[in-house]
N, C-alpha and C positions, 0 to 999 in steps of 0.2 A: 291189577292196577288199571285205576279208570283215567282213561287223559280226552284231552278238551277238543282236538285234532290229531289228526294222524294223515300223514302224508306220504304219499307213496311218491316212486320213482322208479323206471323202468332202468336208470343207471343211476349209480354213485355221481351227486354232482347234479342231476334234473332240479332237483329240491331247493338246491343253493341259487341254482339261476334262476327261476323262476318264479320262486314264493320262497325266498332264504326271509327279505323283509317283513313278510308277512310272519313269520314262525316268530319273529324276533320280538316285532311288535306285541302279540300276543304272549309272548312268552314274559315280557317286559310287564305287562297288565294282568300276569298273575297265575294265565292258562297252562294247562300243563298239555306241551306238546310231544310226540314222534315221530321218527322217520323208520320206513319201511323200506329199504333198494331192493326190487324184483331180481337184477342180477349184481354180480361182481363187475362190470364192465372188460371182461378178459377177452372181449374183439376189438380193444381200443387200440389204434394204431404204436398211441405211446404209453408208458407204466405198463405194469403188471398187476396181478390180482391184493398180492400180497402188498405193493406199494399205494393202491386205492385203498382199501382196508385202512389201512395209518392215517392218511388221507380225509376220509370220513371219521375217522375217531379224533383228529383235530381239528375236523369241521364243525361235529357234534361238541365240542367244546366251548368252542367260539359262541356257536348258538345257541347255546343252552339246553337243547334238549334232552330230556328223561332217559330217551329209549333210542337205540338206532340197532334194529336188524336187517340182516341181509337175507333173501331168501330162494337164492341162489336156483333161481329155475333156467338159465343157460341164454347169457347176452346172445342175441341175435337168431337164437331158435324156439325161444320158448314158445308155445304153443296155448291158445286158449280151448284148455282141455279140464276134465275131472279133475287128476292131479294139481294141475296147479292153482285152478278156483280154491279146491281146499288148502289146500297153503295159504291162501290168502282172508279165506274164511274163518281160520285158525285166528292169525294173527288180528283181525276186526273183532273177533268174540273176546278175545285175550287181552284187548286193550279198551274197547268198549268206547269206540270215540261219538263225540257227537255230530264231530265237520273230518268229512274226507278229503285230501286236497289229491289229486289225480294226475297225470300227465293229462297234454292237448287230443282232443279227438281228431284232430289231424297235423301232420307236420312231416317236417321233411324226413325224419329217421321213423322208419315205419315201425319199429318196437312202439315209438312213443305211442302211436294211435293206437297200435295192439292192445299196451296194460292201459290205456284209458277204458277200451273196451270190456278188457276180462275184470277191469274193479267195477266196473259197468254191473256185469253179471253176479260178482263175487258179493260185493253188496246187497244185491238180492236175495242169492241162496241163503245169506247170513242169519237173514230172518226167520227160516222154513225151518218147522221144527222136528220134521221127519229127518233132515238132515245133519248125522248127528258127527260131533268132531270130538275129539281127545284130545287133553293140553296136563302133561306130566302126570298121565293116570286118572285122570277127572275128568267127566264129560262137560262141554261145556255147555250156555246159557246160550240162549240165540241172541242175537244180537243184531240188530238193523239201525244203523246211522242215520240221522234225523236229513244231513246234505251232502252231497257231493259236488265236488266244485274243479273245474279243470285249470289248471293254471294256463298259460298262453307261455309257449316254448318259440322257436325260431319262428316257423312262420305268421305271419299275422293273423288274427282273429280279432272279429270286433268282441269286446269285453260285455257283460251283460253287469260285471259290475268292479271298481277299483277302489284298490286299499291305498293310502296315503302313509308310504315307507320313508318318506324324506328323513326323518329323525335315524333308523337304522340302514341305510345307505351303505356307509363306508364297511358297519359290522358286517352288512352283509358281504359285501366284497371281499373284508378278509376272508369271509367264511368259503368265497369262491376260488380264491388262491392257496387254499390250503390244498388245491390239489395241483400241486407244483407239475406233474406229470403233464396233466393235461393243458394247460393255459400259459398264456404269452409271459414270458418272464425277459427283461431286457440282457440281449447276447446269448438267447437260448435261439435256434433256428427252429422257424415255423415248417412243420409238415402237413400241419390238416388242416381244416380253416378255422376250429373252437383253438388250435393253438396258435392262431395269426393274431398281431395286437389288434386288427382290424375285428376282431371277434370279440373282446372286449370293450373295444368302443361301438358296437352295437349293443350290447347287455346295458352300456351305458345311454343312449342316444332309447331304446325300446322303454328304459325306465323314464328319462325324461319325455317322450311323448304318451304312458301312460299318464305321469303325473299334470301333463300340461293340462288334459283331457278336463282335470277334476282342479285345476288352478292351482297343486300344490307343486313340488320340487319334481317330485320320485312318487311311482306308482308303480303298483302289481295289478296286471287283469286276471277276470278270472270269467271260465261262463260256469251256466248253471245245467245241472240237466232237464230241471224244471220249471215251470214260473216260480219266482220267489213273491212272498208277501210282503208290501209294503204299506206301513202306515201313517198318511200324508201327516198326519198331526204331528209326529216325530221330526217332521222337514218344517213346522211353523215355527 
């Protein structure tokens, strides 16, 4: 199965808040998307494995997408090792995307900038044809994704480029409250700060001054790991 994007996420729930509009959008225009979650999120303070699970499977609902696995390499020890490049090399030959959407190369929960880094590397091996992987008895095809693109998670980052989600806005938010466990829900008491309402109204408050940026409602940033090309004649 070839899809159009594929979107990783260092936890269940990275994806929805940071490029949930984006998946939507495109998913809306035809693309056929996935999501990858590096781990089960089982170091979160609230839910459990098995309650994130449901969670992401009414996420991936909401949003449409194809494919959503998990690839359980261990919330908050994974390691950018052999092992788990290939887990992830796996999964990029298997799905054969064109656009990678990433977690931030920096932020405040240091997983996040860790899987920025190991899709970093994973992406590359992907294309080496010495490097060879098995997917249910089959060797697989090499594969190297045309971009990779970071989304912008808690901390700030200036954007290198923003997508205009104003039309999927609200779908995106259900798609972020389908994880009741973690997020503010009225008469639920806050323990962390992603479940204070004050955490929500920055998800909200970061999409309006993405989109302020580019003069629409609601935006997603994103950087590049490259220069991208542009062709002014497309802007006349």
């Amino acid at each position: 199965m070839k899809l159009d994007i594929l979107a990783f996420g260092a936890h269940p729930d990275d994806v929805e808040l940071s490029c949930g509009g984006t998946i939507i959008k495109y998913i809306k225009e035809g693309k056929r998307v996935g999501i990858v979650d590096l781990t089960r999120g089982e170091l979160g303070t609230q839910g459990d494995v098995v309650t994130r699970d449901l969670e992401s499977l009414a996420s991936q609902n909401i949003l449409g997408v194809e494919k959503r696995i998990n690839l359980d390499i261990g919330d908050g020890w994974f390691e950018i090792n052999k092992q788990n490049k290939l887990k992830v090399v796996r999964a990029i030959r298997k799905y054969k995307p064109t656009i990678i959407l990433a977690n931030a190369e920096d932020d405040r929960h240091p997983d996040h900038q860790r899987a920025a880094q190991l899709l970093k590397e994973s992406l590359f091996l992907s294309g080496l044809k010495k490097i060879e992987t098995i997917d249910d008895g089959i060797v697989q095809d090499i594969w190297r994704p045309k971009y990779l693109f970071h989304y912008i998670q808690y901390r700030y980052i200036k954007p290198d480029f923003i997508v205009d989600v104003s039309s999927h806005f609200e779908t995106k938010m259900k798609a972020i409250m389908s994880f009741k466990s973690q997020f503010y829900e009225q008469g639920k008491e806050s323990e962390t700060l992603i479940s204070s309402k004050k955490f929500l109204d920055f998800i909200k408050g970061r999409s309006h001054e993405m989109g302020s940026s580019i003069q629409v409602e609601h935006g997603e940033g994103f950087t590049s790991s490259v220069p991208l090309q542009l062709d002014i004649k497309n802007l006349l």
